[in-house]
Every structure is written in structure tokens, then in C-alpha cells.
C-alpha positions in Angstrom: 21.6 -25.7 23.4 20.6 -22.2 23.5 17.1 -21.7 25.7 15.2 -20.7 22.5 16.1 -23.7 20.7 15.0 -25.7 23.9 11.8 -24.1 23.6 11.7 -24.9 20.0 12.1 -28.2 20.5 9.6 -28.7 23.5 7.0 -27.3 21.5 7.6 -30.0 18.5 7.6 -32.5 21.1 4.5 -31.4 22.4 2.7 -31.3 19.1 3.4 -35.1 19.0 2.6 -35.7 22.5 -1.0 -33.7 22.1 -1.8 -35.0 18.6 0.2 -38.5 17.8 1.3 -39.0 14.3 -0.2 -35.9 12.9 0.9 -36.6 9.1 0.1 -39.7 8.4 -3.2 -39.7 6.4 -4.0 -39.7 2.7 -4.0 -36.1 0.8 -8.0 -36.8 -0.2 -10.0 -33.8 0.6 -10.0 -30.1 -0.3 -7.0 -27.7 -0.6 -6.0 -24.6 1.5 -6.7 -26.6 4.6 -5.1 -24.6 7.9 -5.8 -26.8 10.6 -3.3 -26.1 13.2 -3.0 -22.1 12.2 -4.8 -18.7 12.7 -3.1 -15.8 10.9 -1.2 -13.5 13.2 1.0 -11.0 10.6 0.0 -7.8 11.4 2.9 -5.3 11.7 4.9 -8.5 10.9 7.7 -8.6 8.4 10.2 -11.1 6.9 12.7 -8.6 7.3 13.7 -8.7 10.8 10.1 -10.0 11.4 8.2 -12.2 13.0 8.1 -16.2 13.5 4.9 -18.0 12.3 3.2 -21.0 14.1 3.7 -24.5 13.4 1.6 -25.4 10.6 1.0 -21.7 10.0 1.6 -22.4 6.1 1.0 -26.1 5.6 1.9 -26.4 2.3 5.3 -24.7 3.0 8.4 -26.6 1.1 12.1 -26.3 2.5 13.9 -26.6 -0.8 17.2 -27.9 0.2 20.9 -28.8 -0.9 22.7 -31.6 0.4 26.3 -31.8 -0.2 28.7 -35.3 0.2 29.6 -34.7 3.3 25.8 -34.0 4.4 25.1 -30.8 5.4 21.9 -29.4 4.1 21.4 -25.8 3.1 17.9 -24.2 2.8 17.9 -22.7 -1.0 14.4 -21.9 -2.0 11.1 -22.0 -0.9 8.0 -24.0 -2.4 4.3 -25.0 -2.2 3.0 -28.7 -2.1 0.6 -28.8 -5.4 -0.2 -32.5 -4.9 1.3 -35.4 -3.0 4.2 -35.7 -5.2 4.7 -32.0 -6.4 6.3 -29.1 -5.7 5.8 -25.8 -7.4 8.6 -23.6 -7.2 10.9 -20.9 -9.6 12.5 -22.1 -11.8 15.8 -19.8 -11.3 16.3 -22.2 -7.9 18.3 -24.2 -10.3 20.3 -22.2 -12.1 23.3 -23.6 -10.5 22.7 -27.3 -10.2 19.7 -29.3 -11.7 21.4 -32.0 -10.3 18.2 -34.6 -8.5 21.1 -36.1 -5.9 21.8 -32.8 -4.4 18.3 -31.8 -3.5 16.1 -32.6 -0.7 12.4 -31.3 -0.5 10.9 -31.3 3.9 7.6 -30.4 4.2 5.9 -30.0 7.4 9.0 -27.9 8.7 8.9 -24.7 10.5 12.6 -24.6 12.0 15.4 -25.7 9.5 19.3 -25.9 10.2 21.5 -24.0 7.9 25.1 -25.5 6.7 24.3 -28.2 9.3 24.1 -32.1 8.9 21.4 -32.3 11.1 18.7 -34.9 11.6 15.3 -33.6 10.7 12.9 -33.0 13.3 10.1 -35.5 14.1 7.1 -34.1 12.7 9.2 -33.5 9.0 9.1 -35.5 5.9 12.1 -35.3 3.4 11.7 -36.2 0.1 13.7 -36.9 -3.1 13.4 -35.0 -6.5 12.9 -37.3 -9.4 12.4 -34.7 -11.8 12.6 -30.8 -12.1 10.4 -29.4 -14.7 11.6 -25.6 -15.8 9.3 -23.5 -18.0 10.5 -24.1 -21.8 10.3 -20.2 -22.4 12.1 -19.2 -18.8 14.3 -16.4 -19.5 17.3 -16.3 -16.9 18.3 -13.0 -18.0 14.9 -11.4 -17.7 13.6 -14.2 -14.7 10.5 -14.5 -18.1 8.8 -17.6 -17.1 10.2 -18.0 -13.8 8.3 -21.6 -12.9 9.1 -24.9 -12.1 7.6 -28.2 -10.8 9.5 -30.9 -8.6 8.3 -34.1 -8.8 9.0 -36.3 -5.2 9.8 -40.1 -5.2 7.1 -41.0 -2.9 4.2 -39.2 -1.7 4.1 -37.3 1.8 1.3 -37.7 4.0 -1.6 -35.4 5.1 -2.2 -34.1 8.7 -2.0 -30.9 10.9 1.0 -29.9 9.3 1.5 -30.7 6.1 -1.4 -29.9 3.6 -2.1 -28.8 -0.1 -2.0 -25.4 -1.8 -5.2 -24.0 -3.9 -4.4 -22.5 -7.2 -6.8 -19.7 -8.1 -9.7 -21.2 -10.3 -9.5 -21.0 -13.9 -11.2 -18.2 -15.7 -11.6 -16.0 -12.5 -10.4 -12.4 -11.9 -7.2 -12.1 -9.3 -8.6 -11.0 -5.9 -7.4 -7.7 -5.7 -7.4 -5.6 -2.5 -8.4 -5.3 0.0 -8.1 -9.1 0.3 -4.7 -9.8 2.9 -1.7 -11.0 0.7 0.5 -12.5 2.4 4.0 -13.7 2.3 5.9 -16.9 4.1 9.7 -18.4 3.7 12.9 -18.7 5.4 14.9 -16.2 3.6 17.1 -13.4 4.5 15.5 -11.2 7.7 17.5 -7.6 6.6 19.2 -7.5 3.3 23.1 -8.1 4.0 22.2 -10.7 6.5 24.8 -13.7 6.8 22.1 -16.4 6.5 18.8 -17.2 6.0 15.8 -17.3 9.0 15.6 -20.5 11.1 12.2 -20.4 11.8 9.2 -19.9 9.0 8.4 -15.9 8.9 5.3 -14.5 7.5 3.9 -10.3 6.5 1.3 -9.0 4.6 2.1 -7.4 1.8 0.1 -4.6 -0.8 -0.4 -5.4 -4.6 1.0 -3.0 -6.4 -0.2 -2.6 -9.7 1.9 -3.2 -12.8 1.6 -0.1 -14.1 2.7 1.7 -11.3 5.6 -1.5 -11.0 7.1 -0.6 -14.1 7.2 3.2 -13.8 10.4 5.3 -14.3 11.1 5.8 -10.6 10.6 2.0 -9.9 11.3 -1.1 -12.3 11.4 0.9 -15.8 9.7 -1.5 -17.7 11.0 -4.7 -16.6 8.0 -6.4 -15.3 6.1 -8.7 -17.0 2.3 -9.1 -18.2 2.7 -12.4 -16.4 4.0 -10.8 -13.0 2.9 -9.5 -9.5 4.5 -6.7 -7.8 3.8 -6.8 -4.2 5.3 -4.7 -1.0 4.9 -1.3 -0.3 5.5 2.1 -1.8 8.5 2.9 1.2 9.4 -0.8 1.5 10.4 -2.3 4.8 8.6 -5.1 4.3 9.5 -7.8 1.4 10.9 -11.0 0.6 14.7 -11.3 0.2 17.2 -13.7 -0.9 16.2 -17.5 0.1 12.6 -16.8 0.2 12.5 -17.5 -4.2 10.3 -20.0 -4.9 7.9 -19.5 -2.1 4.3 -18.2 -2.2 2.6 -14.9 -2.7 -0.7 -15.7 -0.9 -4.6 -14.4 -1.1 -7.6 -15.0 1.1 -10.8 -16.2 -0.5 -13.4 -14.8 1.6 -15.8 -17.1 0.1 -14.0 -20.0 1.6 -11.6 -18.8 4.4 -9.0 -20.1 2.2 -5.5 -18.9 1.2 -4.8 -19.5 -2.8 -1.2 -19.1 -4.1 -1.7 -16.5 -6.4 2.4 -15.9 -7.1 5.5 -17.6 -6.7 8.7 -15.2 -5.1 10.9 -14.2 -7.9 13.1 -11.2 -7.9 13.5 -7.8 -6.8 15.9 -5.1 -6.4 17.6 -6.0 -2.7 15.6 -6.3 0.1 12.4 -3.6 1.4 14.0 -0.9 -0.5 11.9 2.1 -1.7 9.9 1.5 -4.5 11.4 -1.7 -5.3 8.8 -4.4 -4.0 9.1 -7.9 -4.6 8.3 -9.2 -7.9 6.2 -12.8 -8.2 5.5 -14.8 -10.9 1.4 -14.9 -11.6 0.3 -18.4 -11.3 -3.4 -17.4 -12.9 -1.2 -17.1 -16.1 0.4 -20.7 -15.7 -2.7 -22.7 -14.5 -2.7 -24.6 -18.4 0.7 -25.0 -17.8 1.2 -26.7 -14.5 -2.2 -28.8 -15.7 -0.1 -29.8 -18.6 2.6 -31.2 -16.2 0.9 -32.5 -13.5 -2.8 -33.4 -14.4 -6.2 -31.6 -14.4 -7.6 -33.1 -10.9 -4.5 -32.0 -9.7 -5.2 -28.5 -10.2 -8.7 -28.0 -10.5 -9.9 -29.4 -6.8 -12.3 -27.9 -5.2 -11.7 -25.0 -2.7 -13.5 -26.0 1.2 -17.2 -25.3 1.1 -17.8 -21.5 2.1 -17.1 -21.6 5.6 -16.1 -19.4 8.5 -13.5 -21.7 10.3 -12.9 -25.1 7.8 -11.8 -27.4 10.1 -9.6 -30.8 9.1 -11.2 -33.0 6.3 -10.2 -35.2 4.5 -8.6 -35.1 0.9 -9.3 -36.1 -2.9 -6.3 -38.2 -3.7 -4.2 -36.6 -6.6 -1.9 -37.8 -8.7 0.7 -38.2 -8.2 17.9 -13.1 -4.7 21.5 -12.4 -5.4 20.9 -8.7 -3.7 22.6 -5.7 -5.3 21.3 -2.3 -6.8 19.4 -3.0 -10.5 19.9 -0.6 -13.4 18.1 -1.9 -16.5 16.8 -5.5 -16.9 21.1 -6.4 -16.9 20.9 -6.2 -13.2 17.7 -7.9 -12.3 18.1 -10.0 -8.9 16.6 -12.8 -8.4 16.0 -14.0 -4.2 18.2 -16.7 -4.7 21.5 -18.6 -2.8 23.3 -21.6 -2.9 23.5 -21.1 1.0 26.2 -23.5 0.9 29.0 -23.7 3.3 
């Protein structure tokens, strides 16, 4: 083993060592918990970027394939909602919708890639019992690019596995300049040969829509229901395995990260005026209510705080990269990954 993944490794073990069985509570108390993580993303990038923490991102999914022979593939990225759901895009499935094939780890911050590896001890796996795609998602435009994963059982609460806020109903988007930032395993440079081993993280610029759809950038093929986010020059975006994953905003009233988008498409990777495109969940919140239940959605944010520290939690119930040239060659960050 390489010294780096020794390193790896020891750390884990550590974690266990210093802090037991850190996921094994009830998910009872507020959302946007960060127990185990202090942001550290400046000048970072998930191109050729930088490796979070553990439990940086605590309600980080590794959305993964698992084929007969059982090697798992990291596909797509998602954010624990409740105990037993994932939100994620909806074009992850455009391939397979098939429940056997896909495994769902949380609490992961280093995954294997075309490996049949064991997972590590501080991970929970789960099956998918049902994928819910938007009824108006558009593959050819990415319209409507959402989707819930139900889990068989529920994971369990702790240092590094937590749940994602929503934004609250009814309430502007935080604009800047609030940090947005963005987390997943996907490609580190555009061309790469596979996705990140270890969870990266950046912040990122809103760009607004109008200057998003504008002739020298996506001519009209973003969505009222979209986020464009990146910068002017690029250099700094999601890319192809991070789909599905979150577009993140701090609440300064509460020191708390919301998942205001979900990674969609874009036009490769950090290129010049072709930032990363995110699906809006403000525009979905009836929606993902409708799927998965009011008190799922609607819990409260931590009291306004400087430094939350671990509570407990209300129970709940349970891009293909090429150049684009009119809404015909819109890219979504997605792969099979599979060997």
C-alpha cells in the first residue's frame, strides 16, 4: 500500500480509536450539523484541488454501481434529506434504474473506484428501494433534473454522517457574498481517467441567470429553475462524477450550510464562461415535501449560533464532457465509471 493510503487509513482508525462508534445515534435533532469539520476551501478547487476532512460534508452520499462480480463504481454524488433519503439528479439514472445495481455509503470520504473493496469502518452502505425522477425531467434539456432515493433501512447519526437543510420555504436565495460551496468525488481536470478518491471541496461565485444565458455563455439554455455557479474565467467547477451532489450556502444566522442546488451540467470542466449549472432546490421544496413528508423538510435550522456543536436530532420519516453548441449538446457531470 502506497504511504498516502497508509496515512489514509490510520487516520480512520484513529477517528474510531478517539471517538468509538461515532454513527450510531438516532437522526433526532436539527439539520446542517458539522460536528467534526471547519471549512478550509479557500484557493481550493475540485479540479486538481484540494482534499476535505473527514466529516467535512456530513451529509455527503457516494452514489454507487455494483456489478455481478462486485466491483463498485462511484457514479454520482447526493445529500442525506432524512434517514432513509437521498436527494440527487435525476440524469444519475439515465442508464440503469435498475435498485440491484446501486449502492448508497454515507459517512465516506475516501472511495475505491472499479474495485471490490470492503468499505471502510466508519461507512454505512445502503440499498435503494425506490428512485423517484421528476415526472416533467427533460433528458434532452436536463429540465427537472431531481431525484429522491429511498434506502431500505435507516443510517445512523454521529460525527460523520448528518442531515442536509433545505432552504426555508418562502425565503429569498442567499445571494452573495455568502460562501457557496461545492463538494464530490468527480473528475479533478477535465480528461481525467477517473474520478477523486478522496472528497474535494471549492467555493464557488453565483452567477446570475441572466448573465448565464448570455450569447458568449449558455445562449439561452438555462432554466428559471437553475443556478449557474463558477467563475467568469473558470478553473474552478464541478465535472463529470460530481452530478448529483450539492451546491452549498452559509446561513449566517445559524452557521449552517443549506443545499441550495443539486450539480447538474455544464459545458466540460472550468472552462471560460461555462460554469457549472445546478438544479435550484428553493423551486422543488413542494415537490420533495410531496415525496418524502413535510417534517422531513421543514426542520428547523440550529438555533443562531457561532459554533453549533453535536445535538441531537428530530426523527424523520423515513457530465459526459465535450464542447456544447445549442441545447443538442448539453453535458450533463455524469459516468457509469464502470470498468
Amino acid at each position: 500500500m502506497r504511504r498516502t493510503g497508509v496515512l489514509r487509513q490510520a487516520l480512520l482508525l484513529s477517528l474510531v480509536g478517539n471517538f468509538g462508534a461515532l454513527d450510531e445515534g438516532p437522526c433526532d435533532g436539527p439539520c446542517g450539523l458539522r460536528p467534526r469539520a471547519k471549512i478550509k476551501s479557500e484557493n481550493s478547487r475540485i479540479l486538481g484541488g484540494k482534499d476535505t476532512r473527514p466529516g467535512a460534508w456530513p451529509w455527503m452520499v457516494s452514489m454507487q454501481l455494483i456489478t455481478n462480480s462486485g466491483q463498485r463504481s462511484h457514479v454520482c454524488g447526493g445529500s442525506l434529506l432524512a434517514p432513509t433519503w437521498v436527494l440527487t439528479a435525476a440524469h444519475c439514472f439515465k442508464n440503469t434504474r435498475d435498485l440491484t445495481q446501486w449502492r448508497l455509503v454515507v459517512g465516506a470520504w475516501e472511495v475505491q473506484w472499479a474495485a471490490a473493496a470492503t468499505l471502510g469502518p466508519l461507512e454505512q452502505e445502503r440499498k435503494a428501494v425506490h428512485i423517484l425522477l421528476h415526472e416533467q425531467y427533460n433528458s434532452w434539456t436536463e429540465n427537472n433534473d431531481i431525484a429522491l432515493v429511498e434506502m431500505n433501512e435507516p443510517v445512523h447519526c454521529g460525527y460523520l454522517v448528518q442531515i442536509a437543510c433545505l432552504p426555508r420555504p418562502s425565503e429569498d436565495p442567499v445571494k452573495d457574498p455568502e460562501p457557496w460551496i461545492i463538494a464530490g468525488w468527480g473528475y479533478k481536470e477535465e480528461n481525467a481517467s477517473k474520478p477523486a478518491a478522496v472528497l474535494q471541496e471549492a467555493e464557488v461565485k453565483i452567477i446570475s441567470l441572466e448573465t448565464c444565458n448570455g450569447t458568449e455563455w449558455y445562449q439561452g439554455s438555462i432554466h428559471s429553475s437553475n443556478l449557474c455557479a463558477g467563475y467568469p474565467e473558470g478553473k474552478i467547477d464541478t465535472c463529470q462524477g460530481d452530478s448529483g451532489g450539492p451546491l452549498m450556502c452559509k446561513d449566517r444566522s445559524s452557521n449552517t450550510f443549506v443545499v441550495t442546488g443539486i450539480t447538474s451540467w455544464g459545458t466540460g470542466c472550468g472552462r471560460v464562461k461555462r460554469p457549472g449549472v445546478y438544479t435550484s432546490t428553493e423551486s422543488f421544496l413542494e415537490w420533495i415535501m410531496s415525496k418524502i413528508g413535510v417534517n422531513a423538510v421543514l426542520d428547523d435550522m440550529p438555533s443562531p449560533v457561532k459554533n453549533p456543536t453535536l445535538m441531537s436530532r428530530r426523527g424523520r420519516p423515513g457530465r459526459r464532457v465535450a464542447p456544447k453548441s445549442g441545447i443538442s449538446f448539453i453535458r450533463a457531470k455524469w459516468s457509469p465509471f464502470l470498468p
